[in-house]
C-alpha positions in Angstrom: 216.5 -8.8 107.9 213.5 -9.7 106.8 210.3 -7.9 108.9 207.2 -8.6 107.1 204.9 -11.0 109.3 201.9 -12.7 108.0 199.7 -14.2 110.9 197.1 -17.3 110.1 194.4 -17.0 113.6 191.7 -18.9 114.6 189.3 -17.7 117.1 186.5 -19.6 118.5 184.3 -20.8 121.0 181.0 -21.2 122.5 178.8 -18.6 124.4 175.7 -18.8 126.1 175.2 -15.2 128.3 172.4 -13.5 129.2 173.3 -9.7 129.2 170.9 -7.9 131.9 170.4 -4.3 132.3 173.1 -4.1 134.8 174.4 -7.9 135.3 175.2 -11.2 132.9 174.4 -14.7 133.4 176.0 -17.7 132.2 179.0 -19.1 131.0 181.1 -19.3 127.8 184.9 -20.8 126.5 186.6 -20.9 123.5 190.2 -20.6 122.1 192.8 -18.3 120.1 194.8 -20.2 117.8 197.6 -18.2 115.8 200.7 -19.1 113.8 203.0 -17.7 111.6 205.8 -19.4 109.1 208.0 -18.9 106.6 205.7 -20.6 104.3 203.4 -18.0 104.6 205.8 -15.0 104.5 205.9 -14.4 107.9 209.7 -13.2 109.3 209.2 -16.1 112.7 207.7 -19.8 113.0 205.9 -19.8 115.6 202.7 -21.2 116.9 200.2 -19.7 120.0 197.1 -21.3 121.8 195.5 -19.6 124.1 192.0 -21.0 126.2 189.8 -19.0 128.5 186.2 -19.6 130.4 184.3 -17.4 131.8 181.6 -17.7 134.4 179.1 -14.8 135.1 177.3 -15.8 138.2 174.2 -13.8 139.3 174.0 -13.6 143.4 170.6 -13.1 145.0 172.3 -11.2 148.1 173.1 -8.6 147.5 170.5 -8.7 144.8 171.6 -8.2 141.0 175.5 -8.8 142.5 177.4 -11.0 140.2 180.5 -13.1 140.9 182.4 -12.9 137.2 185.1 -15.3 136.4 187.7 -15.6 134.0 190.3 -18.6 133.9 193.3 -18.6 130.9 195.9 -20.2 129.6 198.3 -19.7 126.8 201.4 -21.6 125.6 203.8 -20.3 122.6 206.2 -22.5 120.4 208.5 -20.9 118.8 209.0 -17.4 120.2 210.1 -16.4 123.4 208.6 -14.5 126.2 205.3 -14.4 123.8 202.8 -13.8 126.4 203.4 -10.9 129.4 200.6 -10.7 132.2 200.3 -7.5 133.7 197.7 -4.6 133.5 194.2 -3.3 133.4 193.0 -6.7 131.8 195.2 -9.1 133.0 197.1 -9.0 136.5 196.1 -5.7 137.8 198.9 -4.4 140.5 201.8 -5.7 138.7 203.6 -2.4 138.7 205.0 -1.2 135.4 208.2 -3.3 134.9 207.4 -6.6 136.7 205.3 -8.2 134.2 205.7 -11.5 134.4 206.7 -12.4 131.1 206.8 -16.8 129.5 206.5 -18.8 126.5 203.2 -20.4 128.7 200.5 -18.8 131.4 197.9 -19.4 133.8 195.6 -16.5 134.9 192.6 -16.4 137.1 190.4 -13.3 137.9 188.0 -13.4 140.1 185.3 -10.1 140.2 182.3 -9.6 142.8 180.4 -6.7 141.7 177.7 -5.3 144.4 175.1 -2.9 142.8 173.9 -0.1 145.7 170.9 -0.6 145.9 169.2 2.9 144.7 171.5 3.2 141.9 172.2 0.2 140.4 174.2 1.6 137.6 176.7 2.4 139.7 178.2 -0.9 141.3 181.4 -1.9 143.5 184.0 -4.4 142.3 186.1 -6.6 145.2 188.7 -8.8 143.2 191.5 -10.7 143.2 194.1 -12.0 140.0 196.4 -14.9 140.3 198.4 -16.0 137.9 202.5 -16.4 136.2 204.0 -16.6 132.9 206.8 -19.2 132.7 209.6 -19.9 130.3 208.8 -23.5 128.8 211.5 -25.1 130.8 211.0 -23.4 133.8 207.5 -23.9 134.9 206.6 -24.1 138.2 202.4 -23.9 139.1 203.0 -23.2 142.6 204.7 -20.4 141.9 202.0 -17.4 141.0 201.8 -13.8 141.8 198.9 -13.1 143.7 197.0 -9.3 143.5 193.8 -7.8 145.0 191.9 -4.8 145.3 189.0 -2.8 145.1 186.8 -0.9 141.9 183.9 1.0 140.6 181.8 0.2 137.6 179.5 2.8 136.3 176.6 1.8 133.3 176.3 4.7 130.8 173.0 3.7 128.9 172.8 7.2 127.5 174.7 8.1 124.4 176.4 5.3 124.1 176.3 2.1 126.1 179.5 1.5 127.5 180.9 0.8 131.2 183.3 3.3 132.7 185.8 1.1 135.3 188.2 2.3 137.9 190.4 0.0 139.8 192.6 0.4 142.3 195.2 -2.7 142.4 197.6 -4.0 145.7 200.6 -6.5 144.9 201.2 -7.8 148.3 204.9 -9.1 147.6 205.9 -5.7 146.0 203.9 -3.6 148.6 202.9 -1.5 145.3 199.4 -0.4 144.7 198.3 0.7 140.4 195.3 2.7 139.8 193.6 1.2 136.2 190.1 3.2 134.5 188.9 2.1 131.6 185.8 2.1 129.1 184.8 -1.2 129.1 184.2 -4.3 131.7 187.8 -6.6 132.3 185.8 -9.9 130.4 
């Protein structure tokens, strides 16, 4: 069998954010387009589209709080189970082994992020993820897994500028709660 795989992508979109000390405003969308043939060498045909837009809404109470969201959707032809949601960057407090895994998805994250006041490096994250992956012939929209929790963000502007995250994730239908930390902001 034949392994090589040679991948054409497309990535694109437009983005119009104003990056704050501790906060963004504005909005921006765009698109992943990637295939892969025999044509081209590669060992699958396939085809994957994926959208996204993201909002980063400033909130003047408290001030510098921002409500950040992210909505998705991807759809595969070709493969299956291409896409898996589940993770730090995706559906936080789907525990390890229920990903929800589909040829098409839907994801929504919602982030409010409140600053204290004295330090506002250091802010608070409230969120909740909704979202599914279905198999093409199974979809159902009114069926999505539904996750919340609580987080920390802190700012490091010294060294290097980078963001270091903690989450702490609740699935409601498995009871289960995931702990996610990371170097970077979700979106």
């Amino acid at each position: 069998e034949d392994s090589r795989t040679l991948n054409l992508g497309v990535n694109g979109g437009f983005t119009a954010i104003d990056d704050f000390e501790f906060y963004r405003a504005g909005q921006e969308y765009g698109g992943d387009i990637g295939t892969g043939h025999h044509a081209l060498g590669s060992s699958d045909t396939y085809t994957n589209l994926v959208l996204y837009w993201r909002r980063y809404q400033p909130l003047q109470i408290p001030v510098r709080a921002n409500l950040n969201t992210q909505l998705q959707f991807g759809y595969n032809y070709g493969l299956d189970d291409q896409f898996s949601l589940g993770g730090a960057d995706s559906l936080r407090g789907v525990l390890d082994g229920d990903a929800r895994e589909g040829d098409i998805f839907a994801l929504l994250n919602l982030n409010w992020l409140i600053p204290l006041n004295r330090y506002p490096a250091f802010r608070w994250n409230i969120f909740t993820d909704v979202g599914n992956a279905w198999e093409r012939d199974e979809i159902n929209p009114f069926y999505l897994v539904n996750t919340f929790g609580v987080g920390a963000r802190w700012k490091l502007r010294f060294l290097v500028n980078s963001t270091l995250r903690l989450d702490i994730a609740f699935n409601p239908s498995t009871r289960g709660f995931k702990i996610y930390a990371g170097t970077s902001n979700m979106f």
